[in-house]
MARTIDO-583922 format. One record per atom (N, C-alpha, C, O): residue number from 1; atom name; x, y, z. Coordinates in pm, 1 decimal. Last residue first. Layout:
BEGIN
NODE;NUM;CA;X;Y;Z
...
END
This chain:
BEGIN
NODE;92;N;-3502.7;-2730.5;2287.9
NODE;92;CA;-3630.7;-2604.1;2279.4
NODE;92;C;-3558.0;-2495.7;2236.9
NODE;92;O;-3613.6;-2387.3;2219.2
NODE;91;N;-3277.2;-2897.2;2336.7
NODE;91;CA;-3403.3;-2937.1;2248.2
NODE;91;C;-3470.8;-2811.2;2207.6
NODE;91;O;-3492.7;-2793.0;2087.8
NODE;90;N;-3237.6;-2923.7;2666.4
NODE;90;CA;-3180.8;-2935.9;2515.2
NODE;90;C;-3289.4;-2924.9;2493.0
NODE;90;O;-3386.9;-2932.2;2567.7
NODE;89;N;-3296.6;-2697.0;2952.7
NODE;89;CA;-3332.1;-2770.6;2845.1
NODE;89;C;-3311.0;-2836.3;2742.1
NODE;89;O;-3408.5;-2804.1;2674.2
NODE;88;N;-2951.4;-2596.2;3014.0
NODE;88;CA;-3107.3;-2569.1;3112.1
NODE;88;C;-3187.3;-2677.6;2971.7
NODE;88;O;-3106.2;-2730.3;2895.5
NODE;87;N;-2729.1;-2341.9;2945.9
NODE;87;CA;-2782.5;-2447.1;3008.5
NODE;87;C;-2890.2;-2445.2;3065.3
NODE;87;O;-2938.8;-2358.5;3138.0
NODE;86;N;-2732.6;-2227.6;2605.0
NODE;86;CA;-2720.1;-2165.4;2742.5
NODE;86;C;-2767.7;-2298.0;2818.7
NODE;86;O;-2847.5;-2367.6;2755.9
NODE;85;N;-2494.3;-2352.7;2366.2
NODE;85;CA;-2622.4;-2300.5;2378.6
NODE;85;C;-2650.8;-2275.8;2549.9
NODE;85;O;-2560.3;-2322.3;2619.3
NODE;84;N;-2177.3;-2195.0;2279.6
NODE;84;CA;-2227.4;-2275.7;2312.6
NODE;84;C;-2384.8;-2219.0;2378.6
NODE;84;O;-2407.9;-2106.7;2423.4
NODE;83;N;-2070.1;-1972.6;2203.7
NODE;83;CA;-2104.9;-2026.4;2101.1
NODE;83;C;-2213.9;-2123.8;2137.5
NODE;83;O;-2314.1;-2144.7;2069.1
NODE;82;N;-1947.8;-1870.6;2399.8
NODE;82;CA;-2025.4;-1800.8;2366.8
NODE;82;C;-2088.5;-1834.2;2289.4
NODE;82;O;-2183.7;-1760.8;2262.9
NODE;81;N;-1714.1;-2047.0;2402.8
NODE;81;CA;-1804.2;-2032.9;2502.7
NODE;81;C;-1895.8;-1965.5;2501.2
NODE;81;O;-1962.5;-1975.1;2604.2
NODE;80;N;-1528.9;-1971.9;2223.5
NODE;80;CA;-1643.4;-2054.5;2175.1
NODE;80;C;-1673.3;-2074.6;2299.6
NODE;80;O;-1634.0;-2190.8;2309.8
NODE;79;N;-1461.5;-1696.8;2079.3
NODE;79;CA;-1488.5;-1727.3;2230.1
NODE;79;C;-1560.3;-1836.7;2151.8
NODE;79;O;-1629.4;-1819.3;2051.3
NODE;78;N;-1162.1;-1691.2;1871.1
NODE;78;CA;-1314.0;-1678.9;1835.8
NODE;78;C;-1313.8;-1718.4;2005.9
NODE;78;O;-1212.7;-1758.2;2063.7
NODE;77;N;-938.6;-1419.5;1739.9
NODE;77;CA;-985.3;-1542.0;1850.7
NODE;77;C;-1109.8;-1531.3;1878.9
NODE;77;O;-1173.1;-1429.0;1904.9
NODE;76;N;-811.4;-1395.7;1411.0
NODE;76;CA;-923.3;-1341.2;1525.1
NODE;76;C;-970.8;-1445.6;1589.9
NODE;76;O;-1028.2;-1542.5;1540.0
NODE;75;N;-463.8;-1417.6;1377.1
NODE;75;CA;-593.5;-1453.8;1336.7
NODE;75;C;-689.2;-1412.7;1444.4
NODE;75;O;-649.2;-1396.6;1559.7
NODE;74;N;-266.0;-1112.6;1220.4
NODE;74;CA;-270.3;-1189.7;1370.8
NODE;74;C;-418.7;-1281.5;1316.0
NODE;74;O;-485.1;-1230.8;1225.5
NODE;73;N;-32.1;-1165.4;961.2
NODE;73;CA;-173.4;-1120.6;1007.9
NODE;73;C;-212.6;-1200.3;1162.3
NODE;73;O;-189.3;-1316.2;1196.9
NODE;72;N;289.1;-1050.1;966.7
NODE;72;CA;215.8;-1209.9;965.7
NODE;72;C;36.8;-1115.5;1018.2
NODE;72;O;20.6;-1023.2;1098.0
NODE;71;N;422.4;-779.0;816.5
NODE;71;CA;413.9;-860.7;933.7
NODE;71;C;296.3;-969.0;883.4
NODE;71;O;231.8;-962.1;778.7
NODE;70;N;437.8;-613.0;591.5
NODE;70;CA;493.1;-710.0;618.7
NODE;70;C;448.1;-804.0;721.1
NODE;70;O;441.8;-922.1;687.0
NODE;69;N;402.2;-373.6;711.5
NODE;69;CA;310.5;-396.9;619.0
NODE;69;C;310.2;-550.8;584.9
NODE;69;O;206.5;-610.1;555.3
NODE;68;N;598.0;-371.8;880.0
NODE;68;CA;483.7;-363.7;931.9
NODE;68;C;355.6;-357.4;871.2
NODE;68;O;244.6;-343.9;922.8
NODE;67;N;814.8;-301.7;714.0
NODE;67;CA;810.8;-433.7;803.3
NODE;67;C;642.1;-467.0;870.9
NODE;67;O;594.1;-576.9;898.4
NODE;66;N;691.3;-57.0;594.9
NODE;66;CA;734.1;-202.8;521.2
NODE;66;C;732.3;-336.2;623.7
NODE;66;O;666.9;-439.9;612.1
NODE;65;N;749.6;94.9;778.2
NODE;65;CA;624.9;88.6;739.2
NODE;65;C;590.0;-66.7;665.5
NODE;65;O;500.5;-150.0;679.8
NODE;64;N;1036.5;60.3;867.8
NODE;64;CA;954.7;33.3;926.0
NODE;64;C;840.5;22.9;878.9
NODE;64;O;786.0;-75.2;929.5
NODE;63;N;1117.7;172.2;577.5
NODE;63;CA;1160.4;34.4;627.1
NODE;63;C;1042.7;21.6;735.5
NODE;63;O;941.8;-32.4;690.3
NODE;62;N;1042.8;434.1;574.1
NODE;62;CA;966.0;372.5;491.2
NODE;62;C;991.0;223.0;555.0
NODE;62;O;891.7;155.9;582.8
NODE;61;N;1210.1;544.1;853.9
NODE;61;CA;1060.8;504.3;845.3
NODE;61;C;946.7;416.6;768.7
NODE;61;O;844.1;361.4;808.4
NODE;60;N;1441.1;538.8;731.4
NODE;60;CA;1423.7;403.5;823.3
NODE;60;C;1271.3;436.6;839.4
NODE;60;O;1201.1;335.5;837.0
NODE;59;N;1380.0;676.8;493.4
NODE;59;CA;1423.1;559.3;483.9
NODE;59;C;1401.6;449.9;613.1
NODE;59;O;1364.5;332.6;609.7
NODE;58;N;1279.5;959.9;523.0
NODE;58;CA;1367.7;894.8;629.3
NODE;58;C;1444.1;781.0;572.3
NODE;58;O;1565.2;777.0;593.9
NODE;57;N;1046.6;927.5;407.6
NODE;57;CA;1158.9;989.6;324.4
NODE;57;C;1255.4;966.2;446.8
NODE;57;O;1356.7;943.5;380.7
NODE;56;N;828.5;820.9;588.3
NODE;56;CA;903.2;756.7;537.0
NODE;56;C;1020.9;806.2;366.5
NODE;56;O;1052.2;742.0;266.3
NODE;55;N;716.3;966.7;783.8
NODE;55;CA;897.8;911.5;801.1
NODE;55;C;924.6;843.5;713.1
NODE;55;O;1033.6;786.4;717.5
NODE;54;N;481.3;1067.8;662.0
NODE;54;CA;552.1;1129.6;707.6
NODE;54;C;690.3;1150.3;814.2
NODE;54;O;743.0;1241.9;877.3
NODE;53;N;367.3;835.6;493.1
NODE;53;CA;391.3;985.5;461.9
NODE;53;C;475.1;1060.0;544.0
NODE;53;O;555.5;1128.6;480.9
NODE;52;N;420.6;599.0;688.0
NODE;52;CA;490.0;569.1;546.7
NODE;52;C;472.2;728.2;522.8
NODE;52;O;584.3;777.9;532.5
NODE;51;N;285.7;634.3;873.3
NODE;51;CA;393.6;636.4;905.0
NODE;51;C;444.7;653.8;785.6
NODE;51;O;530.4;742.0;780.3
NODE;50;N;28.6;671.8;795.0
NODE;50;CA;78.1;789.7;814.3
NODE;50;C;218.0;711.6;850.8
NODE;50;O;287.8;813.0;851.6
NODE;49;N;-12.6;399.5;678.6
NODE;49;CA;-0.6;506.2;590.8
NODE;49;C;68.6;609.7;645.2
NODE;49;O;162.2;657.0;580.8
NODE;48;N;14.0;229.4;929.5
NODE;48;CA;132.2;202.5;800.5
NODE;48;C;113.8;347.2;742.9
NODE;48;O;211.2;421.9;751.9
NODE;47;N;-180.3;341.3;1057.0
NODE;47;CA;-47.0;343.6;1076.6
NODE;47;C;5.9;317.6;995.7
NODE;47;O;80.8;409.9;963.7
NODE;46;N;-409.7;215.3;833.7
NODE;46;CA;-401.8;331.5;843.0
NODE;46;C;-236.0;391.3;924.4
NODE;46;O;-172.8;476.5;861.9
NODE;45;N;-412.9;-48.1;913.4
NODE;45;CA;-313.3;-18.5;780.5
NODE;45;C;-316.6;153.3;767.2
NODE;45;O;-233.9;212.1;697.6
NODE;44;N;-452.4;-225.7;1128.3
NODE;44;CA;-397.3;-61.4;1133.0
NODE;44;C;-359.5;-66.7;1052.2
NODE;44;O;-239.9;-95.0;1059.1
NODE;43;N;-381.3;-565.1;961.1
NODE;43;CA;-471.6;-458.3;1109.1
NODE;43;C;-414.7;-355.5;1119.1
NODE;43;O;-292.9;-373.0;1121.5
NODE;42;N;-361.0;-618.6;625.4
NODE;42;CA;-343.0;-643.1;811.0
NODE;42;C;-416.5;-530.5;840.9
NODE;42;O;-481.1;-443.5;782.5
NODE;41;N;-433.0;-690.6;381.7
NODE;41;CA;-535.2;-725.3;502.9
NODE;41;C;-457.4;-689.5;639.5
NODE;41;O;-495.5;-732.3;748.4
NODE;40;N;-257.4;-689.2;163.7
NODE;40;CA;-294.0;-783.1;260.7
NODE;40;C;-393.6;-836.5;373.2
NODE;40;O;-422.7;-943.9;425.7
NODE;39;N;-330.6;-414.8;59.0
NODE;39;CA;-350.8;-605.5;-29.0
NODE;39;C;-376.5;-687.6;104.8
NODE;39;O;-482.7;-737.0;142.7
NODE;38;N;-248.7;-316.1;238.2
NODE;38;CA;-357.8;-282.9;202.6
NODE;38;C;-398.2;-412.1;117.9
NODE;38;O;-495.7;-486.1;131.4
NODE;37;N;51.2;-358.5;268.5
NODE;37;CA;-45.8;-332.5;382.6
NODE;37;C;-197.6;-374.0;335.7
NODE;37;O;-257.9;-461.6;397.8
NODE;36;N;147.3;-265.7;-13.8
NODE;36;CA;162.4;-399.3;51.5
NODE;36;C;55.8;-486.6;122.1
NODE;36;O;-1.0;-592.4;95.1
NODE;35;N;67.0;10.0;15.8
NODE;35;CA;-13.1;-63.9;-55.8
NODE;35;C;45.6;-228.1;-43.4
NODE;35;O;-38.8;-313.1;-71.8
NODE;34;N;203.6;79.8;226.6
NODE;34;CA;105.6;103.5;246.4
NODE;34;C;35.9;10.5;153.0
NODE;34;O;-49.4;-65.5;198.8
NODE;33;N;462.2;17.4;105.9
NODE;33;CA;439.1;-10.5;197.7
NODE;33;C;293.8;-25.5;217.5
NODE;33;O;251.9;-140.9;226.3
NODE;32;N;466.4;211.4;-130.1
NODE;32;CA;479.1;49.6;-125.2
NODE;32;C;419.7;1.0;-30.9
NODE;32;O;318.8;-64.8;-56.1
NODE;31;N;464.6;504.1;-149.7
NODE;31;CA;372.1;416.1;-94.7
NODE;31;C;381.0;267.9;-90.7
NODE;31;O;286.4;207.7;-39.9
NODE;30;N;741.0;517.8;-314.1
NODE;30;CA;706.4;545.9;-184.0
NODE;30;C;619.9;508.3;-87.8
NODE;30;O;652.7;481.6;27.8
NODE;29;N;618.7;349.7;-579.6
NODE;29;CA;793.7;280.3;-465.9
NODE;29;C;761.1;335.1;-352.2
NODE;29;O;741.7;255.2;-260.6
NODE;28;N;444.6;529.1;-629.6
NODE;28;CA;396.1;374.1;-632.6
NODE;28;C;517.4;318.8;-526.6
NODE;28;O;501.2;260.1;-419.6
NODE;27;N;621.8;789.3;-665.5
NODE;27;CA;479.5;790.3;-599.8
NODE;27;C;469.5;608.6;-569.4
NODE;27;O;499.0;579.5;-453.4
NODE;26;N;757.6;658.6;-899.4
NODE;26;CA;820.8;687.1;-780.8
NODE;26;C;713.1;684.7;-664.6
NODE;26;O;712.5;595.0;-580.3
NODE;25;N;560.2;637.4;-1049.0
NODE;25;CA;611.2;515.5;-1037.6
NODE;25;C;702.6;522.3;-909.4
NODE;25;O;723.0;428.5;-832.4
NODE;24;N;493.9;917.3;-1138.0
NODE;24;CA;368.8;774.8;-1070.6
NODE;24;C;425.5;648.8;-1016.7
NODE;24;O;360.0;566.8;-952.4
NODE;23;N;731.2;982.2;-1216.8
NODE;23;CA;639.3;1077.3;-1120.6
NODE;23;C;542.2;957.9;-1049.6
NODE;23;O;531.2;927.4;-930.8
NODE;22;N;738.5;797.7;-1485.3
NODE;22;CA;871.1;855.0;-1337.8
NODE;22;C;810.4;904.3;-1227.7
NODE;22;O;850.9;853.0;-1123.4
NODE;21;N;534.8;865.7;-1606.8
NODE;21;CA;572.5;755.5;-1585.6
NODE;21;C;644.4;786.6;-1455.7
NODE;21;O;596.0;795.3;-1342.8
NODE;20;N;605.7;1186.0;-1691.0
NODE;20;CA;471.7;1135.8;-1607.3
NODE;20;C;438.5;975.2;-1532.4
NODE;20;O;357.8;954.2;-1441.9
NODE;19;N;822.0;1137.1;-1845.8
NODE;19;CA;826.0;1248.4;-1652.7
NODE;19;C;678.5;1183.7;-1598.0
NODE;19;O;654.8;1143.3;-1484.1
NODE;18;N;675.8;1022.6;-2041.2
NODE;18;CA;796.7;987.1;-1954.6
NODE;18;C;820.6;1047.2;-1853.9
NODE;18;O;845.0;978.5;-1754.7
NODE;17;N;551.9;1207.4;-2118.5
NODE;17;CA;467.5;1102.0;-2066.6
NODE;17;C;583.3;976.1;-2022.3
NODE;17;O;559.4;862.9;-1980.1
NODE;16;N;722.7;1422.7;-2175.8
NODE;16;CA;608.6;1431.3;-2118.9
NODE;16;C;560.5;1314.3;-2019.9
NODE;16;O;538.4;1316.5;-1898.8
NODE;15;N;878.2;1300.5;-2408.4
NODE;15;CA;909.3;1368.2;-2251.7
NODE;15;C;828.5;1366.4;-2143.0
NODE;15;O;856.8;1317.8;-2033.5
NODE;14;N;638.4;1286.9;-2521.9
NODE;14;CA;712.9;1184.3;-2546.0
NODE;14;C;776.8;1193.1;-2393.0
NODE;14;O;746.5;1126.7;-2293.9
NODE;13;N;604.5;1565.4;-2665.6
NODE;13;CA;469.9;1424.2;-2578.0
NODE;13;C;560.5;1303.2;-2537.0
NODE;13;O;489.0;1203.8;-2524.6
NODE;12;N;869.2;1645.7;-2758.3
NODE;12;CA;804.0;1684.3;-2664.8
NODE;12;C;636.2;1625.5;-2531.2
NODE;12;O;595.1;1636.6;-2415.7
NODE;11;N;859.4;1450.7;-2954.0
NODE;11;CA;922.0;1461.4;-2809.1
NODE;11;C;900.9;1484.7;-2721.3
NODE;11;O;897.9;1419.3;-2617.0
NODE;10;N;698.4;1495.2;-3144.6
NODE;10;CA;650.2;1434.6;-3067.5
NODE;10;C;734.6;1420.1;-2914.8
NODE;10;O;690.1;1390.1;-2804.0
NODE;9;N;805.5;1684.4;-3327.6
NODE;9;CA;703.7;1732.3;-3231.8
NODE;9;C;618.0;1660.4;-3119.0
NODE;9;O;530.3;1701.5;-3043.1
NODE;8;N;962.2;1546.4;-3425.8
NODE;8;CA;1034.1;1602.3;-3367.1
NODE;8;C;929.3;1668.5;-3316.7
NODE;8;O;973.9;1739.1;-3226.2
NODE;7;N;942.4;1362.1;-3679.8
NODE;7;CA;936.0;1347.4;-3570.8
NODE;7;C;930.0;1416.1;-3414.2
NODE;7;O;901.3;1355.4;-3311.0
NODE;6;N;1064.0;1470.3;-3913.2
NODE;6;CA;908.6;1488.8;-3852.8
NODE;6;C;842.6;1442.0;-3748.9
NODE;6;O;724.8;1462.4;-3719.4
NODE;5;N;1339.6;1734.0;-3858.5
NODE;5;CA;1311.6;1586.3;-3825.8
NODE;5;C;1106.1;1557.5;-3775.7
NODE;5;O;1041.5;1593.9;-3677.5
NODE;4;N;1464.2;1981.6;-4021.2
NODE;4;CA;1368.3;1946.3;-3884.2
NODE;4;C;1266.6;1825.6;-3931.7
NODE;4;O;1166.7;1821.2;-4003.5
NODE;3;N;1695.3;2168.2;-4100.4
NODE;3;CA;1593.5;2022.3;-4140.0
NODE;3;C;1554.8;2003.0;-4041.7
NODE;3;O;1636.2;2009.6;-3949.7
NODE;2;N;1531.4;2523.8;-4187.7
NODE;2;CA;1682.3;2440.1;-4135.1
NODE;2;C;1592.2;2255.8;-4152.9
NODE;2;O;1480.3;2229.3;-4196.8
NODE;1;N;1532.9;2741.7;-4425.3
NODE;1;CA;1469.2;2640.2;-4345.5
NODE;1;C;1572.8;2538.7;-4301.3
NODE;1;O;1667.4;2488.9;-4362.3
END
């Protein structure tokens, strides 16, 4: 019997859930963008996504997805002429 450490069956779970860390966390860095996007609220976050899947192993694609996950939220222009009540009577 050779010495075998009682530890030594856990490595193998151990490895494991370390490749499995690495795997999700890389996954998490690639999508950044998108999930930046998605916290934030901007507009077309769906572009961010497909840009981010399929330029963004490019690098300059993930960058772009990023900048554009990035960007300032535009605010929604309200008509306040539409707001106002129609002319002809106050009151009724």
């Amino acid at each position: 019997m050779g010495n075998i450490a009682p530890w030594s069956g856990l490595t193998g779970w151990l490895a494991l859930v370390v490749f499995g860390a690495c795997i999700v966390g890389a996954c998490a860095l690639y999508l950044l963008p998108f999930i930046i996007g998605d916290i934030r609220g901007v507009p077309n976050v769906g572009s961010i996504l497909v840009i981010n899947l399929f330029l963004g192993w490019t690098f300059i694609g993930w960058v772009v997805a990023l900048a554009m996950a990035c960007r300032s939220k535009s605010t929604p222009v309200t008509d306040v002429s539409a707001q106002q009540p129609p002319p002809g009577r106050p009151g009724i």
